[in-house]
SEBA-733039 format. One record per atom (N, C-alpha, C, O, CB): z, y, x; residue in three letters. Coordinates in steps of 0.1 Angstrom, whole numbers, padded with zeros to 4 digits, always signed. Glycine has a CB too. Layout:
BEGIN
ZYXAla...
% end
This chain:
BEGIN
+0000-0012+0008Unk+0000+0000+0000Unk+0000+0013+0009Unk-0008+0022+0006Unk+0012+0000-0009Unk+0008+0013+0018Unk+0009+0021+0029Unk-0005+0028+0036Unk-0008+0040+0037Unk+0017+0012+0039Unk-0012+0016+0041Unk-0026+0021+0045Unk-0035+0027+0032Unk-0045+0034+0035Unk-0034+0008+0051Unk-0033+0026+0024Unk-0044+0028+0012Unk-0040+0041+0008Unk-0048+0047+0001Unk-0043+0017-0001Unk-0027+0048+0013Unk-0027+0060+0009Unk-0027+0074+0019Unk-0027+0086+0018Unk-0017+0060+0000Unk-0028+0061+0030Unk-0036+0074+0044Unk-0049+0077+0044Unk-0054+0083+0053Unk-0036+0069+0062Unk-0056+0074+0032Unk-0072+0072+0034Unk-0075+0086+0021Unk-0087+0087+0017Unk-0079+0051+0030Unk-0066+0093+0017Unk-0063+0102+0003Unk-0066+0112+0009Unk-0058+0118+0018Unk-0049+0103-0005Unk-0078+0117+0005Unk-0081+0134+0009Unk-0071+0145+0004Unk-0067+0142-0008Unk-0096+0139+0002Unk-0067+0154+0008Unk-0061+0164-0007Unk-0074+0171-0009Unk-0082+0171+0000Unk-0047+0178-0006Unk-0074+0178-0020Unk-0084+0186-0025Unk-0086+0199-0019Unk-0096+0205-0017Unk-0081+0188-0038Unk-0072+0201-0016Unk-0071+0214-0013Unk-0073+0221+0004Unk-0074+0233+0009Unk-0056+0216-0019Unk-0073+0209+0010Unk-0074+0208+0022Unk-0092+0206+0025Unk-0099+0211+0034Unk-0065+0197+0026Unk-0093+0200+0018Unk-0105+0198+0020Unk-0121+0212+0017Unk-0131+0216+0023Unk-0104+0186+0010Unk-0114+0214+0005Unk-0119+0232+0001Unk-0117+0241+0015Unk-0126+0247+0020Unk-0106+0240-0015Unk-0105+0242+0020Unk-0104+0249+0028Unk-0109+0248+0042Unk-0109+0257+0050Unk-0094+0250+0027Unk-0112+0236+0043Unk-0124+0233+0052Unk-0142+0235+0055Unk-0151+0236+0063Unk-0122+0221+0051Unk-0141+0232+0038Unk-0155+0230+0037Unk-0158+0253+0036Unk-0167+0261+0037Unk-0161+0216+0017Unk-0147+0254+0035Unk-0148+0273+0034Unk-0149+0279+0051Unk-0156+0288+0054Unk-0128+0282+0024Unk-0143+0274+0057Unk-0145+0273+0071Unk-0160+0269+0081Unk-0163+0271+0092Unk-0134+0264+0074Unk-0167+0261+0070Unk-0180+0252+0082Unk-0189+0260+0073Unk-0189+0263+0061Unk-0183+0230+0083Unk-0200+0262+0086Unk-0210+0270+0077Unk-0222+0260+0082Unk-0225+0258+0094Unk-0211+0289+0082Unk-0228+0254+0073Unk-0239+0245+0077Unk-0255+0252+0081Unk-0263+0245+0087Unk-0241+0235+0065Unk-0257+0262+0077Unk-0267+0271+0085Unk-0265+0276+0098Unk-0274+0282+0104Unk-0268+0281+0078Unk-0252+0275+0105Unk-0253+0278+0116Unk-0244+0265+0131Unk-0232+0263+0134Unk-0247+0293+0113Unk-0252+0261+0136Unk-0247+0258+0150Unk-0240+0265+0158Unk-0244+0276+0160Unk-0255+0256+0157Unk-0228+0261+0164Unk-0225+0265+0177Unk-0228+0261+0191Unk-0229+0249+0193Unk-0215+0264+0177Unk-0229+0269+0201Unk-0228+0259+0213Unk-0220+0264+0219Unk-0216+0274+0214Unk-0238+0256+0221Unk-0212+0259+0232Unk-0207+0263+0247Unk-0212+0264+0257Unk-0220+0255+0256Unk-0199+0257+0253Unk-0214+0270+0268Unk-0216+0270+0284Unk-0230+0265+0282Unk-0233+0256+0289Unk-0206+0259+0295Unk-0241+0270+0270Unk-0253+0269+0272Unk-0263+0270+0284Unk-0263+0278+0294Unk-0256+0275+0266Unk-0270+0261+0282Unk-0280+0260+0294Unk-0295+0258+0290Unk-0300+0247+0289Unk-0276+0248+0304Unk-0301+0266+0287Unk-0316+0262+0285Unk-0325+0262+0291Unk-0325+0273+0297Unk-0322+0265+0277Unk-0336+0254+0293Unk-0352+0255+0306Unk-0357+0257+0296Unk-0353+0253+0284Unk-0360+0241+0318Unk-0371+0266+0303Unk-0381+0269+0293Unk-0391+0262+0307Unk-0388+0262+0319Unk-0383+0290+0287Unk-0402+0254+0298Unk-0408+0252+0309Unk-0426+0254+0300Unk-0429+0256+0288Unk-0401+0236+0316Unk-0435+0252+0311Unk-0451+0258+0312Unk-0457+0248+0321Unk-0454+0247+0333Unk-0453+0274+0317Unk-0466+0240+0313Unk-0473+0234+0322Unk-0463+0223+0333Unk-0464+0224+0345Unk-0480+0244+0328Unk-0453+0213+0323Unk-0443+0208+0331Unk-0438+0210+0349Unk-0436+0202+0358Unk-0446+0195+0328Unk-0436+0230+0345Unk-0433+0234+0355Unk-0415+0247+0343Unk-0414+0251+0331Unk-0451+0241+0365Unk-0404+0248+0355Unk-0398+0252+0345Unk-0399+0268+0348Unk-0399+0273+0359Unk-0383+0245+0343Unk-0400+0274+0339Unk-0404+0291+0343Unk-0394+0299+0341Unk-0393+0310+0345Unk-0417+0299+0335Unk-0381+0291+0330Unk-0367+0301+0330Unk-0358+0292+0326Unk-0358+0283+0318Unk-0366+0316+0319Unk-0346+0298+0336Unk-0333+0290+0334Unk-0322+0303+0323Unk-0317+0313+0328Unk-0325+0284+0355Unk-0320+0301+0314Unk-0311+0311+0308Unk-0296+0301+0300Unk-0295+0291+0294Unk-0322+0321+0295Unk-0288+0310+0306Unk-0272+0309+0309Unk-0265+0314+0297Unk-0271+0324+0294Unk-0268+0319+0321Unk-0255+0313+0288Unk-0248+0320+0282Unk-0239+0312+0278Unk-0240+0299+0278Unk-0253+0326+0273Unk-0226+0319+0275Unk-0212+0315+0272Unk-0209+0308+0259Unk-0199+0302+0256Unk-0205+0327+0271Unk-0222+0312+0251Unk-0220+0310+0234Unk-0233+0314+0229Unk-0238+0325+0233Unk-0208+0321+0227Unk-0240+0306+0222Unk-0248+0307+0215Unk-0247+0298+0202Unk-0244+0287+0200Unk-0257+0305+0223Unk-0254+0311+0190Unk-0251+0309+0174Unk-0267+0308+0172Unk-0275+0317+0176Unk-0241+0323+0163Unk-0270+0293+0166Unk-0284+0286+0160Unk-0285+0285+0149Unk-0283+0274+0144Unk-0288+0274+0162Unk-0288+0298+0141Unk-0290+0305+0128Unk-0300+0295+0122Unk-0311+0295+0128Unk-0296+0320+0130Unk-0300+0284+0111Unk-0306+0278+0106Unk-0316+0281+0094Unk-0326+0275+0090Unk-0299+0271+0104Unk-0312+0292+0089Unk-0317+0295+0077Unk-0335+0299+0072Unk-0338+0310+0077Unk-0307+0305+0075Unk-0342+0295+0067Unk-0357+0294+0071Unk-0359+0309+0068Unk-0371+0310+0071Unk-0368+0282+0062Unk-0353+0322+0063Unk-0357+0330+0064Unk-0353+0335+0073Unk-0358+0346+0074Unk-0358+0335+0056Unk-0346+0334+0080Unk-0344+0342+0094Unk-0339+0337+0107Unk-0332+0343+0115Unk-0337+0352+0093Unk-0345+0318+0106Unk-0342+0312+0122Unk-0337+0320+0133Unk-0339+0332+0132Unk-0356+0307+0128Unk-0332+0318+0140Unk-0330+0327+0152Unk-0318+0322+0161Unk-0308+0316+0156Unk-0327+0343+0146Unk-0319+0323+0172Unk-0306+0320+0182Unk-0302+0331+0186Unk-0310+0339+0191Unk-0308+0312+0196Unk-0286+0336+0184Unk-0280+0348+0187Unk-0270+0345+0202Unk-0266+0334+0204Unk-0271+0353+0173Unk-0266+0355+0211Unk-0259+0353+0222Unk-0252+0362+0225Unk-0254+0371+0232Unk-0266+0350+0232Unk-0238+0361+0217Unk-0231+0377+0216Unk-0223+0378+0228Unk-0219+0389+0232Unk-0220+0380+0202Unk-0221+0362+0237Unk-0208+0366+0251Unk-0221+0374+0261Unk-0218+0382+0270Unk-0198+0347+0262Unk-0231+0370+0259Unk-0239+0376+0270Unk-0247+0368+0276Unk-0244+0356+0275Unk-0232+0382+0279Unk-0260+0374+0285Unk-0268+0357+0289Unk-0274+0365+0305Unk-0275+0376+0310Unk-0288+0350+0274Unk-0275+0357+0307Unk-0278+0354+0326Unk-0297+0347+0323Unk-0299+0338+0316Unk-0261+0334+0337Unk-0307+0355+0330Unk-0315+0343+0329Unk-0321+0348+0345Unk-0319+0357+0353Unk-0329+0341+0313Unk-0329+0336+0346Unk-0330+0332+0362Unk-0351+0330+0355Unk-0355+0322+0347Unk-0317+0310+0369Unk-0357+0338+0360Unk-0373+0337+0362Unk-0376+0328+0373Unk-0371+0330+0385Unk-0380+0352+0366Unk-0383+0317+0370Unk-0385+0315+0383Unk-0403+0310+0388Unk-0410+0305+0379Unk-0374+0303+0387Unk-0408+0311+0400Unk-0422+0311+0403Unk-0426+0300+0407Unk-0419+0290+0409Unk-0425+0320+0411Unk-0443+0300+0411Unk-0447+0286+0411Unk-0442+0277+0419Unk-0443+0265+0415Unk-0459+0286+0414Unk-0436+0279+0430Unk-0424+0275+0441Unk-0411+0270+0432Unk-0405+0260+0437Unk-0419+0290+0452Unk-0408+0274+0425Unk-0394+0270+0416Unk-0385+0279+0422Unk-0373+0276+0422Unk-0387+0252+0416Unk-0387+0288+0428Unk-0376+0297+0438Unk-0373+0312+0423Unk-0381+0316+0414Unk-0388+0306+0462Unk-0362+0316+0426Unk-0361+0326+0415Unk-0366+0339+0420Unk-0361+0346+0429Unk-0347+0326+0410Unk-0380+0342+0409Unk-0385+0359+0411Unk-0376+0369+0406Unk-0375+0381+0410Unk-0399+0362+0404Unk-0370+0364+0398Unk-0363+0377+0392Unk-0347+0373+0383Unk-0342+0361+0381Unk-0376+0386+0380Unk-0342+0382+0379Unk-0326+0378+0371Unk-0329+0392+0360Unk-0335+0402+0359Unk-0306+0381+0384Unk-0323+0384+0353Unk-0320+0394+0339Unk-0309+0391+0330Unk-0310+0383+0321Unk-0332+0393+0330Unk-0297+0399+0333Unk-0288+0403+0326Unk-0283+0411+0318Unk-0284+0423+0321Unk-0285+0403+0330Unk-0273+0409+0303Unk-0272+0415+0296Unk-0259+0409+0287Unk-0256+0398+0288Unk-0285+0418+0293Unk-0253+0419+0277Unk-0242+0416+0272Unk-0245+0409+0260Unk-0238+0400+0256Unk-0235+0426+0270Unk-0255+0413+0256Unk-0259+0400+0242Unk-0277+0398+0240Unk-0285+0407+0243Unk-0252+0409+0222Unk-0281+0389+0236Unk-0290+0389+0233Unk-0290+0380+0219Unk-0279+0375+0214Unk-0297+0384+0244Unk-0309+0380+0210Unk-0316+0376+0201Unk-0324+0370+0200Unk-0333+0378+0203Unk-0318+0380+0196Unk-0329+0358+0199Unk-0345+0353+0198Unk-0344+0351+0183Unk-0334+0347+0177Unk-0351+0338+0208Unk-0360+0356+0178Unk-0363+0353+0165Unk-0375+0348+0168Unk-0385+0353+0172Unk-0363+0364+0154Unk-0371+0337+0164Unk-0380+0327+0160Unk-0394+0325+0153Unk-0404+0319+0156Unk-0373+0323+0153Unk-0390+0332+0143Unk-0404+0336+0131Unk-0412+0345+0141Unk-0424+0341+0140Unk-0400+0347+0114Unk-0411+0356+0150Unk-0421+0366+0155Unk-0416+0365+0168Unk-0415+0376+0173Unk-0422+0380+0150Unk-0414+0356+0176Unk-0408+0350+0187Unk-0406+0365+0194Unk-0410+0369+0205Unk-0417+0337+0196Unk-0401+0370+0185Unk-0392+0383+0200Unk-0382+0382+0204Unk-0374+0380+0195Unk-0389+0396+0198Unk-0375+0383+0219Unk-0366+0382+0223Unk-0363+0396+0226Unk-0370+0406+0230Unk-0367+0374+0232Unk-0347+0396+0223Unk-0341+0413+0224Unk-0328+0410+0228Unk-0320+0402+0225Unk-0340+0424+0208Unk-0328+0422+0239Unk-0317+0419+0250Unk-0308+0435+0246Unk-0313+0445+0243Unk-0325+0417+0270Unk-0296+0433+0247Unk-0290+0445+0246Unk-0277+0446+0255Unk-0272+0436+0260Unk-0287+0446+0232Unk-0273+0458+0256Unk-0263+0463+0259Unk-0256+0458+0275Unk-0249+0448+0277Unk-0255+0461+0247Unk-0261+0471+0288Unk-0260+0469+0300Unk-0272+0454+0302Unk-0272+0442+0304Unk-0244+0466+0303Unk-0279+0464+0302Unk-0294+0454+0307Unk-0296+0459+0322Unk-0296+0471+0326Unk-0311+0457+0296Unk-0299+0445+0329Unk-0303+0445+0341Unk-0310+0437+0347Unk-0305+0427+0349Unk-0295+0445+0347Unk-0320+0439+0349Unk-0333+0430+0355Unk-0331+0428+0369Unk-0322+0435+0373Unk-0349+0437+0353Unk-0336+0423+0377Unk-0340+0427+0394Unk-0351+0417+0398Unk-0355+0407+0390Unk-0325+0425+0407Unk-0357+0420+0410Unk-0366+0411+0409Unk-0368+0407+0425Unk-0364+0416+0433Unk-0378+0417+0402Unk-0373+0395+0432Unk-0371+0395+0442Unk-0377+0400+0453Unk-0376+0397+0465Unk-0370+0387+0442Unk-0387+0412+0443Unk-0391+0421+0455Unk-0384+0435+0456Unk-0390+0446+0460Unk-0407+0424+0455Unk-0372+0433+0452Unk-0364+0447+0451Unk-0368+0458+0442Unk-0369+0469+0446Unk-0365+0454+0464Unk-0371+0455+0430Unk-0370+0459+0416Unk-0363+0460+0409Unk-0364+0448+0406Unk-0373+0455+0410Unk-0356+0464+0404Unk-0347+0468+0395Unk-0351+0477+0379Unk-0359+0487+0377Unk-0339+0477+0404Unk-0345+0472+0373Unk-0344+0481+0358Unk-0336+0480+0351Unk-0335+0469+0346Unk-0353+0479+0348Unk-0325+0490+0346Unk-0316+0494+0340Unk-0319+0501+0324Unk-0328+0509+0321Unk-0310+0502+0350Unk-0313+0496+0318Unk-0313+0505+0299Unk-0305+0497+0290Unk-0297+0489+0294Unk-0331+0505+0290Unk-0307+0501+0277Unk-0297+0494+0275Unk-0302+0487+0259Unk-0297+0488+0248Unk-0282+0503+0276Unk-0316+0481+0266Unk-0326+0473+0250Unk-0341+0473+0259Unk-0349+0481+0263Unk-0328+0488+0228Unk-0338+0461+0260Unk-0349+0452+0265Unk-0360+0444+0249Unk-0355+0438+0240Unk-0339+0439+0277Unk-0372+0445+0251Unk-0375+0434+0241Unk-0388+0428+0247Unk-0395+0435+0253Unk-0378+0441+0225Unk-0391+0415+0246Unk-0401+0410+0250Unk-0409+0400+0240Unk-0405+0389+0236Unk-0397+0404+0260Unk-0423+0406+0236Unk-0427+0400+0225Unk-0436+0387+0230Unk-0447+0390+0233Unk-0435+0410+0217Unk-0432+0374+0231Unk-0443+0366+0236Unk-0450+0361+0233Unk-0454+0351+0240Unk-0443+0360+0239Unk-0459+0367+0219Unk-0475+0367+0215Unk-0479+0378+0223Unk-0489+0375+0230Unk-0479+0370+0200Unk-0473+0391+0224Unk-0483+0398+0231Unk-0483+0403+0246Unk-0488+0413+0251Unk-0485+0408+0224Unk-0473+0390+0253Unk-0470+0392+0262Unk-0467+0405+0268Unk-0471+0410+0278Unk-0476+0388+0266Unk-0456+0409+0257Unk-0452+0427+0263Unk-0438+0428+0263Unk-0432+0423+0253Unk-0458+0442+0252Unk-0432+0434+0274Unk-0425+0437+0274Unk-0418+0453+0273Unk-0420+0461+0283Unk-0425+0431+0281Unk-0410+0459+0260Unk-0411+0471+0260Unk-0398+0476+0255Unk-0392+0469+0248Unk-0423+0475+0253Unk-0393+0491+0258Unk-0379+0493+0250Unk-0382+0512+0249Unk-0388+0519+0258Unk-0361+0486+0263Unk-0379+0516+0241Unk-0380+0531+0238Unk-0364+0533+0242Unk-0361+0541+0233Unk-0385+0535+0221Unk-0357+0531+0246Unk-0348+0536+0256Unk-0348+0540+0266Unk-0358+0538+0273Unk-0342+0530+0259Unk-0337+0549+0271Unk-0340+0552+0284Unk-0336+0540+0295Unk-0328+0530+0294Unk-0331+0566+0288Unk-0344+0545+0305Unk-0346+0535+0317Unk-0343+0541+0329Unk-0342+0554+0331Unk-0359+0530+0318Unk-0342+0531+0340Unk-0341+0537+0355Unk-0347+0525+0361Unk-0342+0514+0363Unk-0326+0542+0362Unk-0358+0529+0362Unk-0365+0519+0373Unk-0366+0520+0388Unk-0373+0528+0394Unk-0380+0517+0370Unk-0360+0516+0390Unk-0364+0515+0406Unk-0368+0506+0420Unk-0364+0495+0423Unk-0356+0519+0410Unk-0375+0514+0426Unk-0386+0509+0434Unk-0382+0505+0447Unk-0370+0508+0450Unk-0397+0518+0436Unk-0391+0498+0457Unk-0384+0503+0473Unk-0384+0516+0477Unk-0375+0520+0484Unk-0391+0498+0485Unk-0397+0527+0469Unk-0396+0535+0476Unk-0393+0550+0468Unk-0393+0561+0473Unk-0406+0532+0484Unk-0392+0546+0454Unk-0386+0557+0444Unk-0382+0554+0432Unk-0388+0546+0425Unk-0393+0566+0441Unk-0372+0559+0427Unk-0364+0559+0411Unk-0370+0564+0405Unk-0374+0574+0410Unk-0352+0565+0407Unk-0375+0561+0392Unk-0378+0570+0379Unk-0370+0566+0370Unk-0365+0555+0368Unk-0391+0569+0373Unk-0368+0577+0364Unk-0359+0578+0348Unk-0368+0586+0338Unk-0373+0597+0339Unk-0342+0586+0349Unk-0367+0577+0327Unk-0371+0583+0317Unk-0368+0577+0302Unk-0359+0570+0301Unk-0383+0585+0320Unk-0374+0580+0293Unk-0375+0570+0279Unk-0386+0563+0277Unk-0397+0568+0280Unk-0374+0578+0265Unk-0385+0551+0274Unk-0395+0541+0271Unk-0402+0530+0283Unk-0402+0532+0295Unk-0406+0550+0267Unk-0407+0520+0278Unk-0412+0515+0291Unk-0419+0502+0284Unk-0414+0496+0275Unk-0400+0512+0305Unk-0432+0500+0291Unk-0438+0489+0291Unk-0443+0483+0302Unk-0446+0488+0312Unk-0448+0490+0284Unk-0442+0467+0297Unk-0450+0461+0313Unk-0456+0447+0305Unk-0457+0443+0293Unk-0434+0455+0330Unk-0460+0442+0318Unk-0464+0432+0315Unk-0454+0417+0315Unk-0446+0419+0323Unk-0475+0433+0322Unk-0454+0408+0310Unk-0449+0397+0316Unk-0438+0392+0326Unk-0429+0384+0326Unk-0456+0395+0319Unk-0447+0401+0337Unk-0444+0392+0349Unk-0436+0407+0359Unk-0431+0405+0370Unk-0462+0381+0358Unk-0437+0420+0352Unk-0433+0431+0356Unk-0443+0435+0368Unk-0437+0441+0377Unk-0419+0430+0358Unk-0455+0432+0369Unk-0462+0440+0377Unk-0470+0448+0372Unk-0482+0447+0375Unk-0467+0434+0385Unk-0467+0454+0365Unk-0479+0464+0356Unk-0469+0475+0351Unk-0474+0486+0347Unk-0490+0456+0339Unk-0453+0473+0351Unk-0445+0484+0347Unk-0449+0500+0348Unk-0455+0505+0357Unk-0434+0483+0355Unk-0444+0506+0336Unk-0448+0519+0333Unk-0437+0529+0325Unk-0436+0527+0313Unk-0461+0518+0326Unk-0431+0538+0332Unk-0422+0544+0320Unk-0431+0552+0309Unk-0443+0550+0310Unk-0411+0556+0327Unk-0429+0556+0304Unk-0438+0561+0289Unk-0436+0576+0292Unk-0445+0583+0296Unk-0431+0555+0271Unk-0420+0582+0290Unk-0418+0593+0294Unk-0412+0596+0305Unk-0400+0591+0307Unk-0413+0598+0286Unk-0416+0603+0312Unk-0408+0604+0325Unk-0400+0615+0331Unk-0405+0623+0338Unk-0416+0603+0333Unk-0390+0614+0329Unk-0378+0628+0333Unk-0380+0632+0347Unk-0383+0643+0350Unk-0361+0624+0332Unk-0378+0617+0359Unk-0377+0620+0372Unk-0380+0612+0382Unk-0374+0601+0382Unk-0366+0624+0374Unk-0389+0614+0393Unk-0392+0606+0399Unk-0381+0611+0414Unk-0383+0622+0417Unk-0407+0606+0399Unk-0372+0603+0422Unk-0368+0604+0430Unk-0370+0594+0444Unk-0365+0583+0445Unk-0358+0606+0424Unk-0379+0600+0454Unk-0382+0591+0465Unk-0370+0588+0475Unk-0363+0596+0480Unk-0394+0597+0473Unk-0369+0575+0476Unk-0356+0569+0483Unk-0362+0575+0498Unk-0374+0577+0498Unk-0353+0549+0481Unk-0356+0578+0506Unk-0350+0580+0519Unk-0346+0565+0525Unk-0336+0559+0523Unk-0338+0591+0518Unk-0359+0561+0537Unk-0351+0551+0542Unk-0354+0552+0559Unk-0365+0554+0565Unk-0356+0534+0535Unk-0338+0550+0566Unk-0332+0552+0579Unk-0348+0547+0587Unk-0354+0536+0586Unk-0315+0542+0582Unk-0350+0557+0593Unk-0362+0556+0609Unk-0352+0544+0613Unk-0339+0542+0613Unk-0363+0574+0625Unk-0366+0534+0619Unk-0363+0523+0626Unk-0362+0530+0645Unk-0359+0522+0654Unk-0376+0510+0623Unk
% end
């Protein structure tokens, strides 16, 4: 008799559970995802927490602790890093949107700072009407806006406040 009445849901416990789980959305931990191209992998991206929005009108993976991603080239060696405090991928118009303390670099001493990154990967554009600070080996620009390509070799601020040429020490 004993066993037969450990097997008794309460009702009430049970409500208060099913009020707690949300079946449209996934959690994860200490995410890790490869994107890969031509069974080669082209990005390693990092985050603390990632929410896998199920719902067919607005699929999407959200990353509110923040994400780390690692670019990497035909070599598998990393071209570039891109960091930021949260990101979005939507699914339906595969845009990826990076926000708050965004930081790119690249491994030819590139840099870009703002704070809304978006990368559309149908049209292979990368673009943010924020202000920016790009900088070069051999000068800073700041301004609002910016487009590039892909792979960041075609970068362009849109408006440009200031161009400042770095000073570097005679050999």
């Amino acid at each position: 008799m004993l066993a037969l009445t450990a097997c008794i849901n309460d009702p009430a416990d049970v409500a208060r559970l099913e009020e707690q789980l949300d079946d449209q959305v996934e959690v994860a931990r200490d995410v890790q995802i490869l994107y890969s191209d031509s069974a080669r992998i082209r990005l390693i991206l990092e985050a603390p927490t990632m929410y896998n929005y199920l719902s067919p009108a607005d699929p999407r993976q959200e990353f509110p602790d923040g994400i780390i991603a690692y670019f990497l080239d035909e070599q598998q060696d990393t071209s570039s890093t891109l960091v930021a405090h949260q990101g979005i991928y939507r699914r339906r118009n595969n845009l990826i949107t990076v926000r708050d303390s965004v930081v790119w670099e690249s491994a030819d001493l590139q840099r870009l700072e703002t704070e809304e990154l978006n990368w559309d990967e149908q049209r292979e554009l990368i673009y943010t009407n924020k202000f920016v600070v790009l900088t070069q080996p051999d000068y800073i620009i700041t301004g609002y806006g910016l487009e590039s390509d892909a792979g960041f070799s075609n970068a362009r601020v849109l408006q440009v406040d200031g161009r400042i040429p770095v000073s570097r020490p005679a050999e």
